[in-house]
C-alpha positions in Angstrom: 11.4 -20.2 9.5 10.1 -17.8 11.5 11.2 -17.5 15.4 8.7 -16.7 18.2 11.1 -13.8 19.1 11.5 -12.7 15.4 7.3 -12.6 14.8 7.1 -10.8 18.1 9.5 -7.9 17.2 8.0 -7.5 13.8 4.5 -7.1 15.1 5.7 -4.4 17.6 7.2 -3.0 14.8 3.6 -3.0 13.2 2.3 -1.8 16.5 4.2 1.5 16.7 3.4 2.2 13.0 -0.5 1.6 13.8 0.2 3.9 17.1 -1.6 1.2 18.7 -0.3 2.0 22.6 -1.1 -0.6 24.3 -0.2 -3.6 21.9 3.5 -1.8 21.6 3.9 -1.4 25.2 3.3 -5.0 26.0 5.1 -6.3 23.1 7.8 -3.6 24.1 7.7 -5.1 28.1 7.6 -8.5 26.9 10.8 -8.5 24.3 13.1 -6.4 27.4 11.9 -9.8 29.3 13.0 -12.1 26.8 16.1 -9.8 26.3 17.0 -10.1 30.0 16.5 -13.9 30.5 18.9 -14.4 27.5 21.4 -11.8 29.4 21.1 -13.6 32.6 23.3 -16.3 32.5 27.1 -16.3 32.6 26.8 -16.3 28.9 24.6 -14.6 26.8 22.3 -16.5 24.2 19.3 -16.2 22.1 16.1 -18.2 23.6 14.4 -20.8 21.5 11.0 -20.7 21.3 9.7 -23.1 24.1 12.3 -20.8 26.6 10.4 -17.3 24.6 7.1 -19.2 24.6 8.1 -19.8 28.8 8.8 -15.9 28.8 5.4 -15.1 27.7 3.2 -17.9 29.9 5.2 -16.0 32.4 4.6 -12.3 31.6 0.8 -13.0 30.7 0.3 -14.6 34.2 1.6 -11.7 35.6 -1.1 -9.3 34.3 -3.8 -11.8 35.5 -2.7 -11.3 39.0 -2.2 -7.5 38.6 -5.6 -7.2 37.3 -6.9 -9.4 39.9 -4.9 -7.5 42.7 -5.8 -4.0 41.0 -9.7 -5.5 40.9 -9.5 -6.2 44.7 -8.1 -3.4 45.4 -11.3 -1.2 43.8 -9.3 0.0 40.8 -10.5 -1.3 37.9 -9.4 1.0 35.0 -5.8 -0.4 35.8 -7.2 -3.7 36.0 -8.8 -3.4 32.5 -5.4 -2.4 31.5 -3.7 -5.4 32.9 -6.5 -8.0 31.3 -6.0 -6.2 27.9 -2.4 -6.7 27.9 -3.2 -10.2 28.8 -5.5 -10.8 25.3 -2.9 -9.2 23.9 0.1 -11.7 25.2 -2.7 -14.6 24.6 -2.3 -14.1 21.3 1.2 -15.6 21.0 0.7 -18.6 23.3 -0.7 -21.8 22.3 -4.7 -22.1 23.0 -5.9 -22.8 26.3 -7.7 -26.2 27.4 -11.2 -26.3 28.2 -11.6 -27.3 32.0 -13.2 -30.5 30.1 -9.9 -31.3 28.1 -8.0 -30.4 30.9 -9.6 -33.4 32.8 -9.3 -35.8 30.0 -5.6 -35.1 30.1 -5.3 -35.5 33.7 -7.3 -38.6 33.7 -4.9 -40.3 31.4 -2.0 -38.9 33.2 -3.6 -40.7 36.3 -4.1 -44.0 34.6 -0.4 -43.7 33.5 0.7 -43.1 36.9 -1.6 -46.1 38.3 0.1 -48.2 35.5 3.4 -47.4 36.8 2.1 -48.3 40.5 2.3 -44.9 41.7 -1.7 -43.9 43.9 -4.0 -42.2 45.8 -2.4 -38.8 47.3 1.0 -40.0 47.3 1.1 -39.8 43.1 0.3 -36.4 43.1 4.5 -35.4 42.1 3.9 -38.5 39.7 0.9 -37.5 37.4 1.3 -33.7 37.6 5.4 -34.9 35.5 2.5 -36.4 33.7 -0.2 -34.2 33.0 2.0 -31.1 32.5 3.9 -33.2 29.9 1.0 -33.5 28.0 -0.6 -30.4 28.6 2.8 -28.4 27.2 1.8 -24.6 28.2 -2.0 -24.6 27.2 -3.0 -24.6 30.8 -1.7 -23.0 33.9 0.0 -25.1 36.8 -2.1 -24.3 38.9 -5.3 -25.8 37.2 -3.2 -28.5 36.3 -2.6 -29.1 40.0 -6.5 -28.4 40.8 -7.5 -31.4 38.5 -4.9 -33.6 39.7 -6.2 -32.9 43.3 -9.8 -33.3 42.1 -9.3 -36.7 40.4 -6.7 -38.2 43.2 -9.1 -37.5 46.0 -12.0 -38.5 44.4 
């Protein structure tokens, strides 16, 4: 079986023979970040995939808010550069929810949480252990948290 980690390297390897820059400097930036959270802890150890698949969710929000930063700040060849390293880093990470799905999840997450007595604003901690359960890394906390909101206030 094939690791997360394992497909990465070989399609940077693929990369570098396709002199494809920008795919092989991502994939190059992304595999020193896995390398360095395996190296960080008292002893080192090779990341499973959901801790690689973690790496990446991590690494591809990162060029979001570069590109968003580099778009405020009136530069936006760096912040095309930034998005395309995104779509590259996308590739690897499980397919995003639709805001629609997204709110089917978080409406059973709120049931769930109303089933186990927990309402109104104070379930908020409650159905986001919920909803980002369910979700598993195909959407961002942060819209996670904006649907929760949504539904709990409504």
């Amino acid at each position: 079986m094939t690791t997360l980690k394992s497909r990465l390297q070989d399609d940077l390897t693929t990369a570098i023979k396709a002199r494809d820059e920008l795919r092989s400097s991502t994939l190059r930036l992304t595999l020193s970040a896995i390398g360095y959270e395996e190296t960080a802890g008292k002893v080192a150890r090779e990341l499973p995939d959901d801790e690689v698949l973690k790496v990446i969710t991590r690494e591809a929000k990162k060029r979001r808010e570069a590109a968003d930063a580099f778009e405020k700040g009136g530069r936006a060849e760096q912040a095309e550069r930034e998005r395309a390293e995104g779509e590259v880093l996308a590739d690897y990470l499980p397919k995003q929810l639709s805001d629609e799905e997204l709110a089917a999840v978080v409406a059973e997450a709120v049931a769930e949480a109303k089933a186990g007595g927990a309402e109104g604003p104070k379930a908020m901690g409650a159905v986001m252990k919920l909803a980002n359960a369910k979700v598993a890394g195909r959407a961002e906390g942060g819209r996670v948290a904006a649907a929760v909101k949504q539904l709990l206030a409504g």
